[in-house]
N, C-alpha and C positions, 0 to 999 in steps of 0.2 A: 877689732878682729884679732888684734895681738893678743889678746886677754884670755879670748875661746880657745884661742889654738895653742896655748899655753896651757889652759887649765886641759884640756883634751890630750896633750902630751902627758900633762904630768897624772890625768888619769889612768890612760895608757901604760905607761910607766909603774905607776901603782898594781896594775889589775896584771900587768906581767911578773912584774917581781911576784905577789901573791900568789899566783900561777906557779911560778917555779918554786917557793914554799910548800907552796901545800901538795904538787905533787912528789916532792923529795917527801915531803912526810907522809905520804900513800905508799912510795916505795921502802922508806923504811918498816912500816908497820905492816906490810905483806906478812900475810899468816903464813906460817910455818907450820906445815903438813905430813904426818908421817902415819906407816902405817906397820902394821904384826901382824903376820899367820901366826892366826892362834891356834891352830891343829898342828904346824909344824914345832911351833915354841914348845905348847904342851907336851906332844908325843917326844920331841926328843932333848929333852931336859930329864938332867939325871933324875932328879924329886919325880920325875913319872916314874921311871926305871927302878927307883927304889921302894915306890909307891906299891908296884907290880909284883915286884920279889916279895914285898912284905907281906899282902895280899895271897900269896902261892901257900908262903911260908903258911900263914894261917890257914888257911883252908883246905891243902892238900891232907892232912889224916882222914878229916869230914867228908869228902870227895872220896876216896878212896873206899873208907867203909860202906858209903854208899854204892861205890860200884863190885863190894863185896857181896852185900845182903842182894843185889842185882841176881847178882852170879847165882848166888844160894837162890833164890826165889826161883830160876828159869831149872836150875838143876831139880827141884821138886816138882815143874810142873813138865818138864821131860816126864818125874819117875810117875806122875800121873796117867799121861799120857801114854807110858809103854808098858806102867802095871796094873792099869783099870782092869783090865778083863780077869785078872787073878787073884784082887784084891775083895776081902770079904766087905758087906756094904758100910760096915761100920769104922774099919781102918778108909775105905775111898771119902767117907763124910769126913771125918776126924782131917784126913789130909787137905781136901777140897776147903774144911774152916780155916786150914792152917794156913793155908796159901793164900783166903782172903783176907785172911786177920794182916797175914805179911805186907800183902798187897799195900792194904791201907796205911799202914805203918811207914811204909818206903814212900809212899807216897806222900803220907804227910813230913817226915824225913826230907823226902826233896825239897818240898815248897820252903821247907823251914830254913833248909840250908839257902837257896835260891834269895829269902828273904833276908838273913844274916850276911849274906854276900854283896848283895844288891848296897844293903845299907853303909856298910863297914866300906866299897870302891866310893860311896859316892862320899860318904867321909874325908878319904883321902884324896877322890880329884877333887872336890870343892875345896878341901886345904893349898892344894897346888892351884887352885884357879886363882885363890887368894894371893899368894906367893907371887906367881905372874902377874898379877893386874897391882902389887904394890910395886913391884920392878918399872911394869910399864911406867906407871906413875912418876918413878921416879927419876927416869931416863928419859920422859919427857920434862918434868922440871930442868934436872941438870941443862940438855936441849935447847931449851926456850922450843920445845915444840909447842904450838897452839891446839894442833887436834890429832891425837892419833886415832886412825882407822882399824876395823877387826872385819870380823866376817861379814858376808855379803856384798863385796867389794865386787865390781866385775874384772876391775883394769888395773893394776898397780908396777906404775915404775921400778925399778929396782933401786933408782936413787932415793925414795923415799922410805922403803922398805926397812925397815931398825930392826927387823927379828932376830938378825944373829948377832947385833949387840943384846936383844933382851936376852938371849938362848944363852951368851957369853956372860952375862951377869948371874943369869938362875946358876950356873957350872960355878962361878965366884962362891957363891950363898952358898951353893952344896958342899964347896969345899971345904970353905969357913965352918959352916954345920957340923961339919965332920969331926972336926979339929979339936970341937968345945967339950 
């Protein structure tokens, strides 16, 4: 009987110690969780802001003359409309082509622009998407985070939250950028 209650101690013993093992190494290896608003990072990192300016800069003459030939287009279909009745049938045709020739022109004018615009923002936010998600990247290494979170989130603590270190690194990189 001395033998059993021996070896059942010294099991005991075993299966406790191993216990307190392996849960200190569960609590060591708890994953490390953090998470980024990516619409807050994005929008208010300078690389957007500069993104935006650049964007204006480009495209504001093209915009503009489009909303010149606008102006001009509505001024001729005003003089239409208030000189029909005086107008001989050959200048109301001549004007009535001009104004759909215009039409079409502005029209494709817009699309064209719309499509040059379209293309050349998404250039730039996909450059900046890249810019943040190598930050992230690397702010999680640094870290030792295991998982960061992005959108679709429903609940996020503020303790896990790292956006305004990512936001304070993109400001880093923009500075540096600057500099070079």
């Amino acid at each position: 009987m001395g033998r059993t209650t021996l070896k059942k101690t010294l099991n005991f013993l075993f299966s406790s110690t191993l216990l307190v093992v392996l849960s200190t190494a569960v609590s060591a290896a708890e994953p490390r969780i953090a998470f980024v608003d990516a619409t807050k990072v994005f929008e208010q990192s300078p690389q957007y802001e500069a993104a935006r300016k650049s964007l204006e800069s480009e495209f504001t003459r093209r915009d503009n003359d489009l909303v010149a030939k606008q102006k001009q287009l509505q001024k001729m279909e005003e003089k239409l409309a208030r000189d029909a009745a005086v107008m001989s049938e050959s200048e109301l045709k001549r004007l009535k082509r001009d104004i759909l020739a215009r039409q079409r022109k502005l029209k494709n004018a817009q699309a064209e622009f719309r499509e040059d615009f379209n293309l050349r923002r998404n250039e730039e936010f996909n450059k900046l998407r890249r810019q943040v998600a190598e930050v992230v990247r690397a702010v999680g290494k640094e870290e030792n985070i295991d998982l960061i979170l992005s959108d679709g989130v429903a609940y996020v603590s503020k303790r896990i939250d790292i956006s305004d270190r990512i936001l304070e690194r993109l400001r880093e990189n923009f500075k540096s950028s600057k500099r070079k």
